[in-house]
KELOKOL-294653 format. One record per residue: residue in one letter; x, y, z of N, C-alpha, C in turn. Coordinates in steps of 0.02 Angstrom, whole numbers, padded with zeros to 5 digits, always signed. Example, Ala and Ser with C-alpha at 12.3 -4.5 7.8 and 13.67 -1.06 7.14 Angstrom:
REM residues 2
+------+--------+---------+--------+---------+----------+--------+--------+---------+--------+
! resn ! n.east ! n.north !   n.up ! ca.east ! ca.north !  ca.up ! c.east ! c.north !   c.up !
+------+--------+---------+--------+---------+----------+--------+--------+---------+--------+
!    A ! +00660 !  -00284 ! +00390 !  +00615 !   -00225 ! +00390 ! +00660 !  -00165 ! +00390 !
!    S ! +00642 !  -00112 ! +00354 !  +00684 !   -00053 ! +00357 ! +00645 !  +00002 ! +00394 !
+------+--------+---------+--------+---------+----------+--------+--------+---------+--------+
END
This chain:
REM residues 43
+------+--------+---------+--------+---------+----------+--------+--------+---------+--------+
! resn ! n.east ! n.north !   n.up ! ca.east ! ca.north !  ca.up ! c.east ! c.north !   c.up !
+------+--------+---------+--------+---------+----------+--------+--------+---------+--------+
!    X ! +02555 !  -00720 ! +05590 !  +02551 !   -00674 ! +05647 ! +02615 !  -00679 ! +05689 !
!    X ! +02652 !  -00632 ! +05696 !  +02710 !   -00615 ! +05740 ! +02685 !  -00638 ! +05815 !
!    X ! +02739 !  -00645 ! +05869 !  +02716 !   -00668 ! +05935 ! +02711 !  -00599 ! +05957 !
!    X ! +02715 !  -00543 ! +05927 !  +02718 !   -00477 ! +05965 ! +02647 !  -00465 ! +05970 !
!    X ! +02596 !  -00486 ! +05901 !  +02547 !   -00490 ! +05891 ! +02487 !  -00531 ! +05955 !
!    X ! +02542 !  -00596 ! +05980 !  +02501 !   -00632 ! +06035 ! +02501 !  -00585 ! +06086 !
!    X ! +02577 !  -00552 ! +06096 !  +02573 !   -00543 ! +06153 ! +02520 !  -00471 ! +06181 !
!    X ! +02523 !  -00421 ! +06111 !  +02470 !   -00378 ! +06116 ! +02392 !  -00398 ! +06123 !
!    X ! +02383 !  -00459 ! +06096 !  +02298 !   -00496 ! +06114 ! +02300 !  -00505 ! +06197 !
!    X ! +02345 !  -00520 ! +06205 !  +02332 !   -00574 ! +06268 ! +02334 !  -00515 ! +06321 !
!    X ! +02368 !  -00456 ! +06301 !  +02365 !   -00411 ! +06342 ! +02286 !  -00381 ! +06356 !
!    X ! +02273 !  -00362 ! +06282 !  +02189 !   -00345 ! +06293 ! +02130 !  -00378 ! +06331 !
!    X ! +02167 !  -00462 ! +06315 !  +02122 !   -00500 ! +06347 ! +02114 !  -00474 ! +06396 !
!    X ! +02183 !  -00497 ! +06432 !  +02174 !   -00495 ! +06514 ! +02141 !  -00412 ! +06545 !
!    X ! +02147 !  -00369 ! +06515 !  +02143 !   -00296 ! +06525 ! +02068 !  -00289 ! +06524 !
!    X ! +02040 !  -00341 ! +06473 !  +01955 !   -00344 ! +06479 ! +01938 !  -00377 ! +06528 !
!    X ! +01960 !  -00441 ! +06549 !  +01940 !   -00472 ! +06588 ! +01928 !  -00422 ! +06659 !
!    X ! +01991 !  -00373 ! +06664 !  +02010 !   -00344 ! +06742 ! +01953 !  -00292 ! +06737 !
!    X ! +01932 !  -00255 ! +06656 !  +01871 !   -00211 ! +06670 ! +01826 !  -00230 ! +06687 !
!    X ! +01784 !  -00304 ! +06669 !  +01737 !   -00332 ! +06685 ! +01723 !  -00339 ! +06766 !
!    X ! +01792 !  -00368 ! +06790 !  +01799 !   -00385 ! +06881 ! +01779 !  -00303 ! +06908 !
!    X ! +01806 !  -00255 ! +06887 !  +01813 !   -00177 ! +06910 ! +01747 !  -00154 ! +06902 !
!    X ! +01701 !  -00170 ! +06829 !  +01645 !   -00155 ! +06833 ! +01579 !  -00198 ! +06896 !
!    X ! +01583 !  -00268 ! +06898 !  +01558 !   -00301 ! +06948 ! +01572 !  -00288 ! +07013 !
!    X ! +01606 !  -00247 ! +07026 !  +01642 !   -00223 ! +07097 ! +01614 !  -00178 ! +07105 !
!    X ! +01609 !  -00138 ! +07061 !  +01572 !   -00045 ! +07072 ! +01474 !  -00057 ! +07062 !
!    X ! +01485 !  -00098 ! +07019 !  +01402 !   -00118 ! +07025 ! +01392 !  -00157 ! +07092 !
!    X ! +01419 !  -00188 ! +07116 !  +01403 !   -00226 ! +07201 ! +01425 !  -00185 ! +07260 !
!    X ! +01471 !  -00136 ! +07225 !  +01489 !   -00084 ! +07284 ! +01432 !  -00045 ! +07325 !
!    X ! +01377 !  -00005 ! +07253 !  +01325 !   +00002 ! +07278 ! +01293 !  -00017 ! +07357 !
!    X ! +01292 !  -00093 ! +07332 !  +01225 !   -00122 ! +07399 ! +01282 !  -00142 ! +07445 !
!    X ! +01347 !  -00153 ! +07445 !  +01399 !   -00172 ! +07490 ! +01441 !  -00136 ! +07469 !
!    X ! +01468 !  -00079 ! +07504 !  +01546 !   -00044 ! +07493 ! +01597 !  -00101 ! +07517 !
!    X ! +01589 !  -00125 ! +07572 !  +01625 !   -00169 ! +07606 ! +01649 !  -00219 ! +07554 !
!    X ! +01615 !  -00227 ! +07508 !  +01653 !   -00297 ! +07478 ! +01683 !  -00258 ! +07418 !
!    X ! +01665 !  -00195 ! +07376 !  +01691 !   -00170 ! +07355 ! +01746 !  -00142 ! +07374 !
!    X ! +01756 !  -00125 ! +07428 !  +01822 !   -00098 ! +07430 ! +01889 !  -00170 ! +07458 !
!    X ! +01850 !  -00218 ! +07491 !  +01905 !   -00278 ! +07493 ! +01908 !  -00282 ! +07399 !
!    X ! +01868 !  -00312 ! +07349 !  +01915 !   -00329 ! +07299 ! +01926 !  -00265 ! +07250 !
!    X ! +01940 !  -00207 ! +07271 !  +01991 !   -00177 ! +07255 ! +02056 !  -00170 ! +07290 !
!    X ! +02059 !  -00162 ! +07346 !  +02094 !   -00184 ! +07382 ! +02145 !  -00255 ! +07351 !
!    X ! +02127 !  -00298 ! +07335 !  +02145 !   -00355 ! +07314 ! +02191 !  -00353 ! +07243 !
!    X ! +02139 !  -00308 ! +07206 !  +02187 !   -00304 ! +07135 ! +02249 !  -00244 ! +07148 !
+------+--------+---------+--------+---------+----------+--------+--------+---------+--------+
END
């Protein structure tokens, strides 16, 4: 595996990880906008 190869994983990783945070934000936004919009705000 080429490092171009890491560097495209590691990209996805992190890109999943940030959907996961984005999805838990919009699902808590719901019952708190307030904290939804601080951690968007944040990213």
């Amino acid at each position: 595996m080429t490092s171009s190869h890491l560097v495209v994983r590691a990209a996805f990783a992190t890109t999943s990880r940030l959907l996961v945070a984005i999805a838990r934000a919009a699902n808590s936004g719901f019952s708190s906008p307030e904290t939804a919009s601080g951690i968007a705000s944040a990213l």
